[in-house]
N, C-alpha and C positions, 0 to 999 in steps of 0.2 A: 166446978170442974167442967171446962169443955167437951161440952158433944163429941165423940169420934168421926162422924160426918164432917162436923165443920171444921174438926182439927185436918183432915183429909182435904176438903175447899182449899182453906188454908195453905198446906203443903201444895196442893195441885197450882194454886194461885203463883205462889212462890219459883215455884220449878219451870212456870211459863214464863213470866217475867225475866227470869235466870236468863231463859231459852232467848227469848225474845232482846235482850239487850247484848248476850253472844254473839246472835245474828245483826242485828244491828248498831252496834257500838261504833262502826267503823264505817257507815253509808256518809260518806264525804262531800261535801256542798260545792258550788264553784268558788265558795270563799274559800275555801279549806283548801283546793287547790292552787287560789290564787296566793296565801301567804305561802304554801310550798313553795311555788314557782319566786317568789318575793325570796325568800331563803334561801334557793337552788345560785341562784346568779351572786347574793351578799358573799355566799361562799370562795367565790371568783378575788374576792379582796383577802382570807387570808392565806393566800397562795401568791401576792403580788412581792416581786424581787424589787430591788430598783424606793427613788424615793415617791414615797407616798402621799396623795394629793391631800388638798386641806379637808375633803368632803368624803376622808376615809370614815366608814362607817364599821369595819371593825378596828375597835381603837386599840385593842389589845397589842396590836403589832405597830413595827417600828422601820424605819428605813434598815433596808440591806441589800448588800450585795452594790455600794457605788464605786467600786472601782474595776467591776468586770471587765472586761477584754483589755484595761491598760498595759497592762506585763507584755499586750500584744501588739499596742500601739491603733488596737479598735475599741469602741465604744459598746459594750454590749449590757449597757446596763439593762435593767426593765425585764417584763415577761414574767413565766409562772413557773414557781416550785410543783413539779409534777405532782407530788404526792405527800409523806409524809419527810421527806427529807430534803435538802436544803442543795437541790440538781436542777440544773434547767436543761432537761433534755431535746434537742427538737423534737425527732420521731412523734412522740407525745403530744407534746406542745401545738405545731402545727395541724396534726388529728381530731386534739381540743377546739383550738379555735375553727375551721372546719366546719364540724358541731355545731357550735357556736351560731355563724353564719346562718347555717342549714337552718339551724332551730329557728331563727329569726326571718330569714328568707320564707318561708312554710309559713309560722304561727306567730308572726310579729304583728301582725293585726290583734292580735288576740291577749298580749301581751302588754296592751294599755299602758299604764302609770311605769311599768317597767321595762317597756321597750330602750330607753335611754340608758338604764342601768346597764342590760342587754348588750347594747351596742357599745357602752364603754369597758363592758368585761371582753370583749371582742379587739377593741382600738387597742387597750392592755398590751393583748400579743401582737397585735400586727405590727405595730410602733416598734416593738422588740428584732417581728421576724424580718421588719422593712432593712431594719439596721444591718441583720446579720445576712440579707441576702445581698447590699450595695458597698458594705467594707471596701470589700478589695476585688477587683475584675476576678470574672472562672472563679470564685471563692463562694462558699456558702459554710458561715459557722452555726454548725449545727447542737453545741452543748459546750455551756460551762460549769468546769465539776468534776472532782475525779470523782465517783462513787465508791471506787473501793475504799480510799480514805475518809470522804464522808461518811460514810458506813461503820467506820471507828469510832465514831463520836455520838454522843447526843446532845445536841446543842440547837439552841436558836440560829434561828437566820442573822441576826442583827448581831450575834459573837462572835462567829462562821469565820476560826480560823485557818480553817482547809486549805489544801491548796484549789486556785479557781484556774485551773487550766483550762485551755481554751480548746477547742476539739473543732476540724474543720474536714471539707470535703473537697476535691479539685479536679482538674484532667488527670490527673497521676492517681489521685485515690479518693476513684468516684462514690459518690453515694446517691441512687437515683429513687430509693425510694423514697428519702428523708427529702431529697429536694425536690419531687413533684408530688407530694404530699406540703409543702410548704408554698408551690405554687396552687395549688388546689384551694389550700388554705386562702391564700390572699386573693385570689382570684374570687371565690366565695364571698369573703368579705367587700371584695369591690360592689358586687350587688346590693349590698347592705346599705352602705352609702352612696349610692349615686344618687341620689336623690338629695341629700339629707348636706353631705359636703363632697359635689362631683370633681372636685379637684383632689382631693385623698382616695377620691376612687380611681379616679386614672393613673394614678400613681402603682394604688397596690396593682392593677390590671397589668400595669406596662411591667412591672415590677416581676410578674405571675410568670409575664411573657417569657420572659428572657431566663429566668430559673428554669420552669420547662424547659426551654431549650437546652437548657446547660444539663437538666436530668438527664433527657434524651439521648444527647449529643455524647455526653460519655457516662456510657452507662454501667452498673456495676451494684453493689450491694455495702451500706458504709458498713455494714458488718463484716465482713471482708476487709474495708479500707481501716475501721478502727478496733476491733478485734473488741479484748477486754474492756477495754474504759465503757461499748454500750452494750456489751454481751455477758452475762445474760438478762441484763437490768431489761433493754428493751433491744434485742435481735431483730431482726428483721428474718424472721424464721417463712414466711410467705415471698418472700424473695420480694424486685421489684417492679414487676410487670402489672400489678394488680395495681402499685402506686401510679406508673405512666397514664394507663386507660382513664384512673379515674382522677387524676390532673385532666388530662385532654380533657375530658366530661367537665368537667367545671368551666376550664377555659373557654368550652363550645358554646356553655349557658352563660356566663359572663359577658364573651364579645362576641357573639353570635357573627363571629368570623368562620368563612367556610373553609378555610384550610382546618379549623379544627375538627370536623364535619369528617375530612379527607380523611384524616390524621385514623381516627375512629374505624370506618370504616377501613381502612387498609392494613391497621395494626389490631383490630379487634379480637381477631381470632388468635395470632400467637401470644395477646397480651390477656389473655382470657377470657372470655369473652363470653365462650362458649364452655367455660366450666361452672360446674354449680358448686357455690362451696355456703356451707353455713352456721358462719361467725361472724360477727363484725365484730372489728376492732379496731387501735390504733394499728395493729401489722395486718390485717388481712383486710381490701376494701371490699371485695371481690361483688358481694351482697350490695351494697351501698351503690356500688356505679351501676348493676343492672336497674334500680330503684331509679338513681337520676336519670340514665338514658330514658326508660321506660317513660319517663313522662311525656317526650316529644311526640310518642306514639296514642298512647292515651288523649294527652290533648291536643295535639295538632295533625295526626293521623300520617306521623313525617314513617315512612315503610321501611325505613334503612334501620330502625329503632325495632321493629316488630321482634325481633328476637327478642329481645333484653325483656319483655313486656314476658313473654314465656317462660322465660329464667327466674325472674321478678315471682313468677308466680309459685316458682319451684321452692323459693327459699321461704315464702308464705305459708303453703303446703306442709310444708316440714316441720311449723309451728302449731299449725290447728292439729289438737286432738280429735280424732277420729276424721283423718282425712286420709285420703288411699296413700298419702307420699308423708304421714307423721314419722318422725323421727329423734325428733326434741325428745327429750328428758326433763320430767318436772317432778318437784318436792310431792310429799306426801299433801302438803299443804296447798302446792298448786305455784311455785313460785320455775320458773325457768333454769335449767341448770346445765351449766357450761365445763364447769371446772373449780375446784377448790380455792383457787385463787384468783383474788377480786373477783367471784361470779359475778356481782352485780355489774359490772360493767360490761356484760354481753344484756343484759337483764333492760337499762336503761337504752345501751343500744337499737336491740330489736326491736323493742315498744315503740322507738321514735320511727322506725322503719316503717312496722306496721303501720301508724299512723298517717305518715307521709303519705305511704302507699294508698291507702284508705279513699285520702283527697285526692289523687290524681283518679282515683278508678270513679268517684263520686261526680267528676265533670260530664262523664261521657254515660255515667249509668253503666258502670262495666263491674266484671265479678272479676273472682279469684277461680283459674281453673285448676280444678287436682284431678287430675284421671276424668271419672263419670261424673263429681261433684262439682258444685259451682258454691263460690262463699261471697255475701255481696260485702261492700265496705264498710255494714254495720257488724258483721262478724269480729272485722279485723280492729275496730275500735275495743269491742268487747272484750277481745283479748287481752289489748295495752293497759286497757282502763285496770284491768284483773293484777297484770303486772306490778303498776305502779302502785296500785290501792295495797298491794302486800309489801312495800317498800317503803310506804308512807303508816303501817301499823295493821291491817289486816291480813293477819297471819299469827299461824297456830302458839308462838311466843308472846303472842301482843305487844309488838315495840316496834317502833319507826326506827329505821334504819336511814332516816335525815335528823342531823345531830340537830337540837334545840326543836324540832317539831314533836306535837302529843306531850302525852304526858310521861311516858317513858321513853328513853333514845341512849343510844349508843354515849358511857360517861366516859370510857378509857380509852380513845381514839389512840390510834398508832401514828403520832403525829408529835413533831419536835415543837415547836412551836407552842402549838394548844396545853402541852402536857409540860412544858415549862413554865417556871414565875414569868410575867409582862416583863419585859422594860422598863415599864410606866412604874412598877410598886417594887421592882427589883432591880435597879437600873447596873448594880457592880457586873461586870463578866461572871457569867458562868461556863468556865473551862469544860475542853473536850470531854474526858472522863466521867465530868465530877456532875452530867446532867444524867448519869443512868439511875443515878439513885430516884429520879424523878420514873422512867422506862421501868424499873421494877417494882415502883410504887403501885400500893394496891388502891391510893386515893385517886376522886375524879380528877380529869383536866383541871388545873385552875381557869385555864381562857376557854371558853367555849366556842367551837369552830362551826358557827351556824349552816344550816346546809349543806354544810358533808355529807356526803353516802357515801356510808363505809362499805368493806367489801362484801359483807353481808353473811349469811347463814350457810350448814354445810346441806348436800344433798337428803336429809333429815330433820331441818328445820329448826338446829339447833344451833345457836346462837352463843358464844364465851365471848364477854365484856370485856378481854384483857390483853391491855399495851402489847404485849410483847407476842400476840397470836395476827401480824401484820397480813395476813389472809385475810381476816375477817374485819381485822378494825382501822384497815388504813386507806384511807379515802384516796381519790385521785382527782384530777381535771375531768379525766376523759370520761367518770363514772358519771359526771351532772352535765356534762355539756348537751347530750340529748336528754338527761331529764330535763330541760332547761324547755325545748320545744314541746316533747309530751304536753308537761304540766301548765303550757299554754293554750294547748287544744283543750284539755279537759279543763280548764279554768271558764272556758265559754259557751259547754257544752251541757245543755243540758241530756241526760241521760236516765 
C-alpha cells in the first residue's frame, strides 16, 4: 500500500503539472504565428468569385459568378464574397482590401514567403474594384447581389441562381462613402506595388484619383441612394465624412501630392477630425485615419498632423485597462468586446491599430499619453499580442477561432460554400432550397474553410458551434484582413 505522504507528492505533482500546462499550453512560437498568418491570407481564396487561377490552393471551390455585370453590358466578374453568402458588396470589399494593403504596407517585411500570397489576395480585389470604378464615366458599381433573395437560399457560389443585379452609384444617387472608401482602397494598394509592378500602381493611383473626386464631388450616403438592397446588410450607419477624410489620408501617403495635404487640413474638421470615436470598422474609419495621419507627425515631425497624434492617443487609452481614459469592455476571459455580432472583427481590427500605432511611436521613442499616464509601444504590443493569442486558442473555451488551426476550431461555419458537398465529389446542382438541409445539419463542414475567423464568442466567453447562430460562426473578409498584418508583426517578433 502506498505511503500517504507520497500518495499527497503524488497528487501535489499532478495538480502542478495540470497547473502548469493550463498556463502554458497556449505560449505560441513565431512559427505558430507564421502558419496562422500562412492560413489568415489561404483564407482570401475561398472567398474568390470570378474564374479561378491554376495555383488555387483551396481546391474545394469551383469557378462562379462568370457572367456578372453582363445583363448590364459591364464586366464585373472577379472579387470577394464578403462573408458567408454568395454577395459582392463593395462597402465591404473595398474596407477589406484597404486592410489588406495596410497589413502589407506596415508588416510586409515580416511576412517573408507569404508576402506574394499577400499581395495576390490584394490584386484579387483591386482587379475587380479597377473594373467597377472605369465601366462607365460618374459611374461606380458598388455590389452584385440582391441579398434579400440571396438570403432565401442556401446554395454554393458555383449553382447561384439568384438574381445578380447589378447596384451602382452616380451624380443622381451619390454614394461617397463606398466610393472613397474604394478610392482609399486602391490608392493603398498602389503603395503595395510600386515597386514590385509601377505600371499597376499608377493605374490603381490615377484610378483612386478621379473616384475621390467623384466621392467628393457629389456627395451623399449610397444608403440613402440604394435603400434596401445594402440596408441593413452593410448601412453606412457612420455617414460619409469619416470615408472622405480617410480617402484623402491614403491618397496624401500614396502621391504625396500637396493638394491632398490642402484637402486635410481644410476639410479636417467638418469631416472629423476632431471627433473621438472608438470602433473601427468597415462603416466607421474615424480611429484608423487619426492612426495614419499620426504617422507624418511621429515620423516626420510634419505640425499640421499634431492633432491626430492626440486623438490617436485617445482611442489607445480607451483600450489599456487601467488607464485614466479606459472604456473598452472585455470578457471575463480577457478577449475585447464590441457587440454581439461579428465581435471579432472590431477584435482583429484594433490589435492591427495598436500594433501599427506601436511602430510609428517606436521611430521617435514616443509614448502613449492618457491624462497623467504615459504607455510606451511595448504596452500596446502586449495588448495585441493578448488579443490575438485568444483568437488563435488561449481562452477560457480552448478553441481557436481560425478554422483548421490547433487542435480544436470552429467545425459549423456559417458559410454556404464550406458547409456544402464540393463540386469536385458532387458536381449535379444543388437547388435553392434543397442546400438547407445541409444549414440545419448538425454534421461538420465537408470543405474546410482554412483561416476563417469566425465571429467569435459572446460577452461571457461562450462559444455555440452551430451553422445557423451566423453571430458567431460566420466568417468575413474584413475579420482577417488585419489579422493578416497582426500575425506578421508577431510572426517576427520575439517576445
Amino acid at each position: 500500500m502506498a505511503h500517504p505522504i507520497n500518495m499527497l507528492i503524488l497528487c501535489f505533482t499532478f495538480f502542478l503539472l495540470l497547473n502548469l500546462s493550463h498556463n502554458f499550453a497556449f505560449a505560441f512560437t513565431s512559427q505558430d504565428y507564421s502558419v496562422a498568418l500562412e492560413k489568415s491570407i489561404r483564407f482570401f481564396e475561398g472567398q474568390r468569385s470570378g474564374k479561378l487561377p491554376a495555383n488555387q490552393r483551396l481546391k474545394w471551390r469551383g469557378d462562379s459568378g462568370l457572367s456578372d455585370g453582363s445583363g448590364y453590358h459591364v464586366d464585373l466578374v472577379g472579387g470577394y464574397y464578403d462573408a458567408g453568402d454568395n454577395i459582392k458588396f463593395g462597402l465591404p470589399m473595398a474596407f477589406t482590401t484597404t486592410l489588406l494593403a495596410w497589413s502589407v504596407i506596415e508588416f510586409g517585411n515580416s511576412m517573408h514567403g507569404q508576402l506574394e500570397n499577400a499581395k495576390e489576395a490584394i490584386r484579387w480585389s483591386t482587379d475587380y474594384l479597377l473594373k467597377a470604378a472605369t465601366a462607365s464615366p460618374n459611374t461606380l458599381y458598388v455590389q452584385v447581389g440582391d441579398p434579400n433573395e440571396d438570403h432565401k437560399c442556401w446554395e454554393r457560389p458555383e449553382d447561384m441562381d439568384t438574381p445578380r443585379n447589378v447596384y451602382k452609384v452616380s451624380p443622381q444617387n451619390p454614394g461617397s462613402d463606398v466610393a472613397a472608401e474604394t478610392a482609399a482602397a486602391l490608392a493603398a494598394a498602389s503603395i503595395v506595388f510600386k515597386d514590385s509592378d509601377p505600371s499597376y500602381s499608377s493605374k490603381l493611383l490615377h484610378t483612386a484619383q478621379q473616384v475621390f473626386d467623384f466621392a467628393d464631388r457629389y456627395r451623399g450616403s449610397y444608403s440613402d441612394s440604394l435603400s434596401s438592397v445594402v440596408c441593413p446588410f452593410y448601412c453606412s450607419y457612420s455617414g460619409y465624412h469619416d470615408e472622405l477624410l480617410w480617402g484623402a489620408s491614403w491618397l496624401h501617403r500614396a502621391s504625396q501630392d500637396a493638394s491632398y495635404l490642402a484637402y486635410i487640413q481644410s476639410n479636417g474638421q467638418t469631416l472629423g477630425a476632431t471627433e473621438d470615436d472608438y470602433s473601427f470598422s468597415w462603416d466607421d474609419k474615424r480611429p484608423g485615419t487619426k492612426i495614419v495621419l499620426s504617422k507624418d507627425f511621429l515620423e516626420k515631425s510634419t505640425q499640421e498632423f499634431q492633432a491626430y497624434k492626440v486623438h490617436s492617443d485617445n482611442y489607445i487609452c480607451s483600450l489599456i485597462p487601467g488607464s485614466p481614459s479606459f472604456q473598452a469592455q472585455y470578457t471575463p476571459g480577457g478577449l475585447l468586446f464590441k457587440g454581439s455580432a461579428s465581435n471579432l472583427q472590431y477584435v482583429t481590427s484594433s490589435s492591427f491599430l495598436l500594433l501599427t500605432y506601436a511602430k510609428y511611436l517606436k521611430t521617435n521613442g514616443g509614448a502613449v499619453s492618457c491624462g497623467a499616464s504615459r504607455y510606451p509601444a511595448e504596452k500596446l504590443v502586449e495588448l495585441a499580442k493578448k488579443q490575438v493569442d485568444y483568437i488563435l486558442g488561449d481562452n477560457p473555451a480552448r478553441i481557436s477561432y481560425m478554422v483548421g488551426f490547433g487542435q480544436r476550431y470552429p467545425l459549423r461555419v456559417h458559410h454556404r460554400g464550406s458547409s456544402l458537398p464540393s463540386v469536385h465529389t458532387h458536381p449535379g446542382h444543388i437547388g435553392c432550397n434543397d442546400g438547407f438541409q445541409s444549414l440545419n445539419s448538425g454534421s461538420p463542414n465537408p470543405n474546410i474553410l482554412v483561416g476563417a475567423i469566425v465571429g467569435g464568442p459572446d460577452s461571457k466567453d461562450n462559444f455555440e458551434d452551430d451553422r445557423n447562430n451566423y453571430e458567431q460562426s460566420e466568417p468575413a473578409t474584413y475579420i482577417n484582413a488585419p489579422l493578416v498584418g497582426a500575425l506578421a508583426f508577431l510572426s517576427a517578433e520575439s517576445i
